[in-house]
Structure formats: structure tokens, C-alpha cells
N, C-alpha and C positions, 0 to 999 in steps of 0.2 A: 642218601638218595632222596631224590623231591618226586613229589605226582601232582597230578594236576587233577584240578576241582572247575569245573566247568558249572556256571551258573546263567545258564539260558533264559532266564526269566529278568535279568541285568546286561545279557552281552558280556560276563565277565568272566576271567579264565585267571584264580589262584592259584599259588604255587605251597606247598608245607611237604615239609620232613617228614620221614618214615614214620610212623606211630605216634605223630602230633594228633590233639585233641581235633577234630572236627570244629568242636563247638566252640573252640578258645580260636578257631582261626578264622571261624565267621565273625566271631564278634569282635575281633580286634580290626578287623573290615568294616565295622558299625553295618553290617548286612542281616544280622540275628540276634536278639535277646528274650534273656527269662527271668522269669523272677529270682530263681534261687540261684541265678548266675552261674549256672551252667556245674552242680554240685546234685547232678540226679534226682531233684525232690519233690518237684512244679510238674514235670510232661512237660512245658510249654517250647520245650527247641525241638517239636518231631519235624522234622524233613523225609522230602523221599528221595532216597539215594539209587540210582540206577535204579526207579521205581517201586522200592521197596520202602516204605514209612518205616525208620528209624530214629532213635532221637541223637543228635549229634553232639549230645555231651557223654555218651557212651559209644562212642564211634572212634576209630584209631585208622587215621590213613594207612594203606595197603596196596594200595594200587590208583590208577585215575579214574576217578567218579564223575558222574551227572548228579549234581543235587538242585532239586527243586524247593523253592524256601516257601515255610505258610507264606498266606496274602498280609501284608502288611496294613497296619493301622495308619488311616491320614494322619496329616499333621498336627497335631493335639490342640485344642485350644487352650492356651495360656492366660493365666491372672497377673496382668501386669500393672494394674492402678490397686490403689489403697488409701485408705485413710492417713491422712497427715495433717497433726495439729497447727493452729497456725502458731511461724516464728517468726524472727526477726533474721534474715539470712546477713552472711559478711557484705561487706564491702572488695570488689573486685575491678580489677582495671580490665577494659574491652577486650576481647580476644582470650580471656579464660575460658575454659572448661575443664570437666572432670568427668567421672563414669560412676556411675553409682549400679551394683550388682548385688543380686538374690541368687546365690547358687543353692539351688533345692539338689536334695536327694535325686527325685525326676526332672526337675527342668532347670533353667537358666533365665534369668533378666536382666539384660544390660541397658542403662539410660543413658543417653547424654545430655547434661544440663549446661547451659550459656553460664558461667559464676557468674557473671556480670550482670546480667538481667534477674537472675535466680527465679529461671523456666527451664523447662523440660523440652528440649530440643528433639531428638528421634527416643525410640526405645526398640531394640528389638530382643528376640528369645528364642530359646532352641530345648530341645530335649538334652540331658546331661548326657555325653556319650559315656560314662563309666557306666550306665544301666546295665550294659550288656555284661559286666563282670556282679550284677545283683539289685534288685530294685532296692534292697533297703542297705543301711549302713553297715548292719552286724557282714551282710554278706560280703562288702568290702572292703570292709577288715578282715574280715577272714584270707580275704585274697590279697592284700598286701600283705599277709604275717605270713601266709604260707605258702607264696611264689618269691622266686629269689628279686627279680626286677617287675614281683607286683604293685609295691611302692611306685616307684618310677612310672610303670605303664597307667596307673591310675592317675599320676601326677600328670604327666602327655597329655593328657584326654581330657583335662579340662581346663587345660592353659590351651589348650587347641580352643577348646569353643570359645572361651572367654578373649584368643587373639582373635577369633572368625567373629566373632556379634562386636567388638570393639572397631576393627577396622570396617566392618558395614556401617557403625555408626559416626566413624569420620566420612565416610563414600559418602553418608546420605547427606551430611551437615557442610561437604566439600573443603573438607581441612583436613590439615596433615598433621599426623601425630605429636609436633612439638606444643599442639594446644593444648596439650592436657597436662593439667597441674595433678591432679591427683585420684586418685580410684578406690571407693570406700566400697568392700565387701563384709556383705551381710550372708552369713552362713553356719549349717551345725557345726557342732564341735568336731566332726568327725570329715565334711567337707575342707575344713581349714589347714588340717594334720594336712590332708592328700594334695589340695592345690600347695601347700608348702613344701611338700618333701619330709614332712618331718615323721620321723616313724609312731604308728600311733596305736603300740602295743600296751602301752598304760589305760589304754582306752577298752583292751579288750578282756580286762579279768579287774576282779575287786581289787581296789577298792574305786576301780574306777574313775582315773583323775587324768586331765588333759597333759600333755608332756610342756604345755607353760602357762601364765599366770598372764591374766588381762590382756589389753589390746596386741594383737602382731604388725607389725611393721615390716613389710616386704618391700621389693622394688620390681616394678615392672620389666624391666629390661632384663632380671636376671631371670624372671620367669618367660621369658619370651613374648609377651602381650603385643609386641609390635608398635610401642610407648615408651618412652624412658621419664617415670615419673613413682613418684612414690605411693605404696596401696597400704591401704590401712583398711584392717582388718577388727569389727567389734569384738569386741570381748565375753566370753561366754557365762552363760551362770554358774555351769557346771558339765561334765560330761557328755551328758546327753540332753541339755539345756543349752544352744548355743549363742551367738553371736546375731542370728536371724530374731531368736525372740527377744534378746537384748535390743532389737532393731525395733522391732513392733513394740515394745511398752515403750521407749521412747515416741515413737511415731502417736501413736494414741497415751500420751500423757499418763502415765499410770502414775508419776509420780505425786500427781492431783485427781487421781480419781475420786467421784463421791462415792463414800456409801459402800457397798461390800460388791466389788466386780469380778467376774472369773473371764479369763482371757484361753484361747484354745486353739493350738494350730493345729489342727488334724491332716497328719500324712503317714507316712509308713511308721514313721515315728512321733507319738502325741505329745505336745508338750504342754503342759497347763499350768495358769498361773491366777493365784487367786491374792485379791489384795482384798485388805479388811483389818480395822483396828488401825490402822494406821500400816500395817508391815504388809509385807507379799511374800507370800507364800510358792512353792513351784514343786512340779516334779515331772517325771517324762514316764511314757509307756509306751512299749510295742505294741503299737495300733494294727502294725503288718502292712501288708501292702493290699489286702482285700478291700478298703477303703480307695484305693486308685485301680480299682477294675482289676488287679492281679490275682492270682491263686484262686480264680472265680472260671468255673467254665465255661460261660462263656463272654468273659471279662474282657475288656480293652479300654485303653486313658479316651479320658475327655475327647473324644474329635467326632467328627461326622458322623452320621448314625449309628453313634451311640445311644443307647436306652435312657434318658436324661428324667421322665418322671413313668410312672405306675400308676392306673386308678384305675378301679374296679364299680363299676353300675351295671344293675338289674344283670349280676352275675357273668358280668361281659370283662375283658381285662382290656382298656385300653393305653397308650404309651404315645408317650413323646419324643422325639428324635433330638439331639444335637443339631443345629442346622436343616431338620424337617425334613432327613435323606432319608430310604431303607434301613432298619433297624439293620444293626452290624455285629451289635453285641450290649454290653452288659457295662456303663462303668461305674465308677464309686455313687456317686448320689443317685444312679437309678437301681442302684443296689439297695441305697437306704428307703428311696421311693418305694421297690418294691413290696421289701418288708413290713415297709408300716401298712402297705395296701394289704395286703396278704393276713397282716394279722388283725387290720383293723376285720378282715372278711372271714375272721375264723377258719385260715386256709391256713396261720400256723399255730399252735397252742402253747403256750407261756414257755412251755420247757423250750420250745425251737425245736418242735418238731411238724411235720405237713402230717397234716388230720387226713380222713375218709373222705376230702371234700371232693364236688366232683370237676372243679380248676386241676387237680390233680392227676396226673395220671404216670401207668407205670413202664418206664423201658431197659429193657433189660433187668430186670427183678428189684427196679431201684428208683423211686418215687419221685417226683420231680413238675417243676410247672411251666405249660407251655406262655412263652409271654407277646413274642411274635414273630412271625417268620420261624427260621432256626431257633432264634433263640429262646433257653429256658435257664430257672430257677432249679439248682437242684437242693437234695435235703445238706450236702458238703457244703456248698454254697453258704446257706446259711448259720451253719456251726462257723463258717471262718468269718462272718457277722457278727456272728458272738462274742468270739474273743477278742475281736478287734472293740465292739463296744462294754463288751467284760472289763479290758484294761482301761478304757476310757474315763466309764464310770466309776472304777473304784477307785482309779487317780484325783477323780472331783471330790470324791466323798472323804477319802485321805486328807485330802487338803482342809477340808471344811473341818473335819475334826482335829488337825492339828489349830484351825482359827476357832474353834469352839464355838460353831456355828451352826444351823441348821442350813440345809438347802434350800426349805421356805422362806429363807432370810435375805439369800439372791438375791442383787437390784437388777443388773444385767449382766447379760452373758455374752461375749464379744468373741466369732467365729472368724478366723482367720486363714489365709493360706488358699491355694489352688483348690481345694476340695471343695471349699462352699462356693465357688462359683454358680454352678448347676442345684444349688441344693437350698431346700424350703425349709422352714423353722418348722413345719408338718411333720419333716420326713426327720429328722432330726430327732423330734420327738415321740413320733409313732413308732419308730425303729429303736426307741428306746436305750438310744446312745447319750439323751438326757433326761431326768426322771418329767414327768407332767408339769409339775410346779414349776419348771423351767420356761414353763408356753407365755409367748408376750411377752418375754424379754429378753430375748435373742437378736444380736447384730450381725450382720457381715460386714468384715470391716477389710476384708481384699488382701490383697500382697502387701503387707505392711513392714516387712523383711525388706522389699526394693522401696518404700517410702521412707521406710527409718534410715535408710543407706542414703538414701536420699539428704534429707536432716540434716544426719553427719558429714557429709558432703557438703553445702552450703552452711553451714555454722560452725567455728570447730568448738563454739564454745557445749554442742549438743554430743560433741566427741567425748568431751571432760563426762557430760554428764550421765552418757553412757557407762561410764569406765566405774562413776560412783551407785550407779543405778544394780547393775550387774554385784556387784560386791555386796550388795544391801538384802538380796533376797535370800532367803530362808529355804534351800534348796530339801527333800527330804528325798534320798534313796529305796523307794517301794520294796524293792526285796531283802531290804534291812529290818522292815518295821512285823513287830510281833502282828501276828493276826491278817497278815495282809492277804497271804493267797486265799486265808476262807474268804475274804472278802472279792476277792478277784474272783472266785467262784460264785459265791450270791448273787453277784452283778451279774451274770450268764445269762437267765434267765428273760422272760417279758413281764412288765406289768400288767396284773390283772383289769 
């Protein structure tokens, strides 16, 4: 028996099966998601049902309902330019193109490039629609290994976007899909499994190894793209090192960096890569998703008045908006903005905890700081700061001692990825996700995951060198190495 879900705030009227999930049937609609993908952990799916605020990943149709859905976040603002060394691109007869894509965790970037000119024709990007089954990877693993066709439904949803941003990018350049020769995807290891179909349970228990070896080779037409052209896929470092940061050291040259550099894409998942002595070093950490406005109360992505920086004079807190709208919410870098305001004002004390200050105050027996409008800082808030810069930094300082190095030794530190869009070499270091001695040598160097796709894309001699690049680093597994959680725990902390 079906019932009907009446969604007034859309004009739309769903249909689902007797004691189907709520929450699995909004978001396979792309109408609802949450961090923990709908697995009871987050709060972030409450709806009110026949006026009654519940959350809809604990919800079991029964009858026909009225659901009213939270207010949605605009549309995110997306990092689609990056640092690209210069090359030599191929030689191409007129009328080539190709697609060059950054499938992130949370978003998507699709380019189209002339082969022939070797420019950048349109680019456009979307939010990933698997989000709604979990903002980070572990979650959608979990939901491919333990739904029968959640492989499959995760695989749908992003051969969907990547047909939908692909065919906008012929509408906008006005050609028809026999122009494209070929489609180089830059992506994690864990992205690559699902737009593949390939099952990616080797990924989700020790000893944690991808289910193939180097570059993928797919074909467009079998995955549905709305192309019939060959997709090549970079090569990952290792499990949870993928194909995107294999994209960015090529893109920024790591194979001739000077000097000792640490490289850093900060997202749900951190991946860091330190070259020095001549070798590179790498390892990956759960950053979480509190770094992209998630599991934050009052958290939201990159978009419109979002809380983008913090600063505190003559005891005043004041904020900057994304786009200069009504503050709306909280996201990643005005999270780190905050923190380092806050602790530069002695409003949190090294442990991570909010002091007697009087920015402070208390609701509901539970301490917290107002920053504007609705929104505040609570003291949860900043414990999931922690851990997200606890794994960060013990990943850096990992690295440096397997290169038997000091961190005063840094020459530069190259920040990568959607996160640093919005975010200061201040906030970075006031928030103590890099130690001081890190200040003054810090880059942004953009979506270098859609520039390295790029690369490879017009050279293929940058594909070979990908494939040798990828194989050459010195991957280390954190929860392998003796000593590692006390250090993950030291890292916790602020500097004095």
C-alpha cells in the first residue's frame, strides 16, 4: 500500500510504500539531506510533519502526511579555478574537445576545453547529489555495503549530475556531443568505486586497499554521460589518497618543488602531502565534515550569508557575510575565523573550552556565544573544531617525522580545495589547524583536483606522469603507526 507526502513549500505530492524511511524518500528526491545521511546521529533532517517537528530518518510512512522541510541553503559558492603549472599542451585538429571534472565529496566541476586552442571554453558545477545519503565518504560506504541497490543508487546520482553539467556545457559552447574526445576525472578513491559501479568494500575495513591498481579507464556511453567517448580516470595514492590529490601535485609541480613543501586539501576528508629530501611523503585524516559548516549548529556550505570571517574590537564581535547578505549561519572558514577571534580574546582557553567571559552567555544551562542575528558558537561546536584540526595536525606532524624534519623547517605550505576559498592564513593559524611557525608561508592554491584534470586532459604525456607520480609516494596509514592517537590527542588542544 502507497501514502502520499504532500510537500507545500514545493507544490509537490510523493508517493512511498507502507514503512518506507521518510528520510530515504526525501532524499532520493534531492529535497533533504544530512550529514550522517540519514543514520540518526547529526539532528540535521527535523521536519514538521502534520505540524509536529520530527526527524525523518526516524519516521516510518503510515499514513498520508504534510511535511514541511527546514529552509534550504542557497546555492553554494564553488572553487572552480586553480593553480596550473605551465605546459606544453598536444597538438589537436579544430573541432576537438574534452571535459575535464573534480567530483568532490560535496560538489562537482565540470570544464570544457577547445583541444585545439588548449582554453577553457565554459565550466560549470553543482553540489554532489549522493550528499543526501552522507556528507563524507565513510557514510557512503556504509550505504553502498549495507543497502542492497545502494551501490547502484549512489552510482545514478552522480552519472546524473556529471550527464546534467556535461550537456550544459555543450548547450553553452553549442555542440553536439560527438565533439568530445575524451573526459579526464579527478576524484577520491572512494568517489571513483561509485561513479564506477565497482563494489568498494575493500575500502571499508583494514587493510584498506582500493579494489584496482592505477589509472581506470571507463566509457562514457556505458555510464550514461550523454557522450560516447572515453573517461580516464587518475590514479590514486592509496585508499583514502585519491586521484584528485594525484591531480593537484601534478597541477603544482611537486615533482620539482624546492625545498621542503607540505601540500593540504582540507575537506571532510584531509589529505596531506609533504615533499622533502627529495621523496613525498602523504597521509589522509578524518577532518569530518565541521570544516564545511556540517555537525555545527548553526552550520551551512559556502553560500550567501554565511558567516565568512569573525573579529572582535573594543569587546564588540563583528562578522562578514558571504555575498554581504543577513548572516544565515555558520560555515567552514567562519568557523575557523571564529575560533581564532575568540581565542585570540580569551573567550576560549587552550583546552577548548569558553571561559567566564562576558561574549559568553548561557541558554539552556549550556554556554555558548552569540555572533549575530540567530546565530551562535556553541561549546559542541568547537570540540568538533578540534577534532577536525586534532587530525589535521597530527597528520602534518606525522609526516615531518617520518621526513625527519622539524616544522620550523617548512618553506611553504600550499592550501588546497573548496575550503580555502573563504579562508585567511590568520584564521588557519589562530584556529590552530597549523602550528605559528607555519604564518608567512601559506598559499591558496584553488581547485587544483579540476586543473590537474585539466593537464591531463590536454597532454597525455601528464597522464603517464601522473600514473609514475602516484606510485612514487610514500603513503603512511595513521592508525597503523605506534604512538599515533596520543598524538592525535596532543594536537587537541590551543597554543599558548
Amino acid at each position: 500500500m502507497n501514502y502520499q507526502i504532500d510537500l507545500p513549500q514545493l507544490g509537490r505530492t510523493l508517493s512511498g510504500a507502507a514503512g518506507a524511511n521518510l528520510y530515504q524518500l526525501l532524499a532520493a528526491e534531492g529535497v533533504l539531506d544530512a550529514p550522517c545521511g540519514g543514520r540518526g546521529t547529526c539532528g540535521k533532517c527535523a521536519v514538521l510533519i502534520d505540524g509536529e517537528e520530527r526527524l525523518a530518518c526516524s519516521y516510518s510512512l503510515q499514513h498520508d502526511i504534510s511535511v514541511l522541510l527546514p529552509p534550504q541553503n542557497a546555492p553554494q559558492e564553488i572553487a572552480a579555478a586553480g593553480y596550473l603549472k605551465p605546459f606544453s599542451p598536444d597538438v589537436f585538429p579544430p573541432g576537438s574537445y574534452g571535459v575535464a571534472v573534480d567530483i568532490g565529496t560535496t560538489t562537482v566541476v565540470a570544464a570544457l576545453y577547445d583541444l585545439a586552442q588548449g582554453r577553457e571554453a565554459a565550466t560549470l558545477s553543482c553540489l554532489n547529489s549522493q550528499k543526501a545519503f552522507g556528507q563524507d565518504v565513510i557514510s557512503r560506504l556504509n550505504y553502498a555495503l549495507e543497502h542492497q541497490q545502494g551501490l547502484q543508487e549512489l552510482q545514478a546520482l552522480i552519472c546524473a549530475d556529471l550527464r546534467q553539467l556535461i550537456s550544459g556545457l555543450l548547450r553553452q559552447a553549442r555542440l553536439e556531443p560527438e565533439a568530445l574526445r575524451l573526459i579526464v576525472i579527478a576524484a577520491n578513491t572512494t568517489m571513483v568505486h561509485l561513479l564506477a559501479g565497482i563494489d568498494p568494500s575493500s575500502l571499508a575495513a583494514a587493510p584498506y586497499r582500493p579494489a584496482f591498481s592505477g589509472a581506470l579507464h571507463l566509457d562514457a556511453a556505458a555510464l550514461g554521460l550523454g557522450a560516447d567517448c572515453p573517461v580516464y580516470c587518475l590514479p590514486a595514492v592509496a585508499a583514502f589518497v585519491g586521484g584528485d590529490i594525484t591531480a593537484g601535485l601534478l597541477a603544482c609541480d611537486a615533482a620539482n618543488w624546492p625545498g621542503k613543501t607540505l601540500f593540504i586539501d582540507i575537506g571532510t576528508n584531509g589529505e596531506i602531502v609533504l615533499a622533502a629530501g627529495g621523496r613525498l611523503f602523504a597521509c589522509s585524516c578524518a577532518a569530518g565534515p565541521a570544516l564545511e559548516g556540517m555537525n555545527i549548529s548553526c552550520g551551512m556550505r559556502a553560500a550567501a550569508g554565511a558567516i565568512e570571517s569573525v573579529r572582535i574590537a573594543a569587546g564588540q564581535i563583528a562578522v562578514e557575510t558571504i555575498g554581504g547578505a543577513e548572516p544565515r549561519g555558520l560555515c567552514g572558514s567562519g568557523l575557523l575565523s571564529a575560533i581564532a577571534a575568540l581565542r585570540g580574546a580569551g573567550v576560549i582557553d587552550r583546552r577548548g573550552r569558553l571561559t567566564e567571559h562576558p561574549l559568553v552567555i548561557r541558554s539552556e544551562g549550556k554556554k555558548q556565544v552569540p555572533l549575530a542575528g540567530s546565530v551562535y558558537l556553541s561549546q559542541g561546536d568547537i570540540r568538533q573544531v578540534q577534532l577536525s584540526k586534532g587530525a589535521i595536525l597530527s597528520g602534518v606532524l606525522t609526516l615531518l617525522e617520518a621526513a625527519g624534519i622539524d616544522i620550523e623547517q617548512l618553506e611553504r605550505v600550499l592550501i588546497a580545495g573548496q575550503f580555502g576559498l573563504h579562508l585567511t592564513p590568520d584564521s588557519i593559524i589562530g584556529s590552530g589547524l597549523l602550528p605559528r611557525s607555519c604564518g608567512g608561508k601559506i598559499t591558496y592554491v584553488g581547485n587544483t583536483a579540476k586543473s590537474g584534470a585539466a593537464l591531463c586532459l590536454l597532454a597525455a604525456a601528464e597522464r603517464r606522469n601522473g600514473e609514475r607520480l602516484a606510485g612514487a609516494v610514500d603513503y603512511l596509514e595513521l592508525s597503523a603507526l605506534d604512538g599515533y592517537q596520543q598524538r592525535f590527542i596532543d594536537c587537541l588542544g590551543f597554543e599558548e
